[in-house]
N, C-alpha and C positions, 0 to 999 in steps of 0.2 A: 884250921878248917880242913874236912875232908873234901879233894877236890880235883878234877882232871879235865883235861883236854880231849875232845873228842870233833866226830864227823856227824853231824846228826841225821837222820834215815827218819825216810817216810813208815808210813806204817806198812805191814810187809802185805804184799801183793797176795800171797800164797794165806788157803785157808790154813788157819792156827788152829794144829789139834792139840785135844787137850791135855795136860799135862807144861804146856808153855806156856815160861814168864818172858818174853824175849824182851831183851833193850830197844829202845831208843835209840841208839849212838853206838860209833864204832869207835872204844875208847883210845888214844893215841899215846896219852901220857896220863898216867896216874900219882896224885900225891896226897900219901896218906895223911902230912897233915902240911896245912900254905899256910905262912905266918897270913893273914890281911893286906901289911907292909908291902910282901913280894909280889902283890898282885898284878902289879903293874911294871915289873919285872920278868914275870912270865909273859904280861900281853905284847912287851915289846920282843919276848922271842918268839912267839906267836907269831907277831908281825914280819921278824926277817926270816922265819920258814914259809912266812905264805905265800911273802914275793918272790919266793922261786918258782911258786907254780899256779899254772892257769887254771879255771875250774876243769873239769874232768868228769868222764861215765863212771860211774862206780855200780857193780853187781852185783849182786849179796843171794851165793848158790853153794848148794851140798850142804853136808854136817860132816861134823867129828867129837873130837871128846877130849878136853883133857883129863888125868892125865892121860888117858888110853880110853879109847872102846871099849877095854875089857872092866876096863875100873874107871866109867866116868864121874867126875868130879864136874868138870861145867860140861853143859854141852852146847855148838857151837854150828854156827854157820860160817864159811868160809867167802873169800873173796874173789871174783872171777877174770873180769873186766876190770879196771882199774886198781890190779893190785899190789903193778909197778909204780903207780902216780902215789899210794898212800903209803908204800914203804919209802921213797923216797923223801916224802912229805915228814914220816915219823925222821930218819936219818938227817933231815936238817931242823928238827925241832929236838932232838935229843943233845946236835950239835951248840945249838942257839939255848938252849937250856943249862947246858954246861956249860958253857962261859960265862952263864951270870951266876957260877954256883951253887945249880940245881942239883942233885946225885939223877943220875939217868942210868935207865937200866941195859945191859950188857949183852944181854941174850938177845938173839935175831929177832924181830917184831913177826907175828904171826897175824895177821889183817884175820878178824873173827868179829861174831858179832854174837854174842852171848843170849844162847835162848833156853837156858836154864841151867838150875845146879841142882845139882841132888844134895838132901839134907838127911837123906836116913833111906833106909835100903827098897823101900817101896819106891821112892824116888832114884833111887839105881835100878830098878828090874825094870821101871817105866822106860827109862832111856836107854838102856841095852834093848830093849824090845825096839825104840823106835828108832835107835842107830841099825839094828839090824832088818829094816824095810829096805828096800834097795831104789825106792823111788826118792825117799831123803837126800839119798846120795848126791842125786843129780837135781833137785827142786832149785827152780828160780824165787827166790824170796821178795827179793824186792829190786828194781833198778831206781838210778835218782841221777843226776847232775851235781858234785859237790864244787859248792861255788865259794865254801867259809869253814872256818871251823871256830867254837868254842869253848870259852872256858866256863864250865859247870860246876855248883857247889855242890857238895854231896850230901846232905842232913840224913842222918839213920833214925829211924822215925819205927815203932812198932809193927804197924803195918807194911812196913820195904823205905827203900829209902827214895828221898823225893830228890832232883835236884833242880836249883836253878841256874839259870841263865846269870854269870857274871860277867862278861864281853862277849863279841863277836867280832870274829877278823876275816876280811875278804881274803880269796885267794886270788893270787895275780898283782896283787896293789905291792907300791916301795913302803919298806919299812914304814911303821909308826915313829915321828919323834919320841923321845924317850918324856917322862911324865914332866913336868914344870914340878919346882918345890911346893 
């Protein structure tokens, strides 16, 4: 199954104009596909990246673009406030992920919170228009307290895709025992 680790976020403070599909969730770890098996493998490293850290402000402000401004592909909102608590957070769930055999990704974590992608060039002139507002720049989206993180299934479905809810893991708590047979 498609499926990832994320921060889940309130709905954003800031009026949403239109042309945004924004996420939910500030994704942490993504995997394009989880045997079922491992799921309880990833929750118990879940668990020993959580207990390193206490819940936390997190602020979800500006935009950018991957991969550029001039040629966006997603476009994004960035992280203000707490955006040393959630790389830190990604750095011992990348750590806790690979030693149970996960593949983890290499590249520095960028704390974004995905608020659309362009599919075809009307959706590129939309987002160059609205990356080049100078109020985006600096827009508060949304503030929250993050007190957990979860693991999400990803179903792609016609319409977008749907996910659910497969654990929740507090932040601050000792590890989870590992699953009983």
């Amino acid at each position: 199954m498609r499926a990832f680790v994320a921060i889940d976020l309130p709905a954003l403070d800031a009026p949403i104009p239109v042309g945004l599909r924004p996420e939910d969730h500030l994704t942490l770890h993504f995997f394009e596909e989880l045997p079922v098996d491992r799921i309880p493998a990833v929750v118990e490293a879940m668990s020993e990246a959580a207990g390193g850290s206490g819940p936390f402000d997190l602020e979800v402000r500006g935009t950018g673009a991957f991969p550029t401004a001039h040629r966006p592909r997603v476009v994004w909102a960035g992280v203000g406030d707490g955006a040393v608590a959630v790389r830190s957070l990604v750095d011992r769930l990348r750590a806790a992920l690979s030693s149970r055999g996960f593949p983890t990704e290499h590249r520095p974590f960028v704390p974004h919170l995905t608020l659309a992608r362009t599919r075809s060039p009307r959706d590129t002139a939309w987002a160059s228009r609205f990356l080049a507002e100078p109020e985006n720049s600096v827009r508060v989206w949304t503030r929250t307290t993050v007190s957990e993180i979860v693991l999400k299934e990803s179903e792609l479905l016609p319409t977008g895709a749907r996910h659910l809810v497969r654990d929740r893991v507090p932040l601050g708590r000792l590890p989870r025992p590992p699953a009983g047979p």
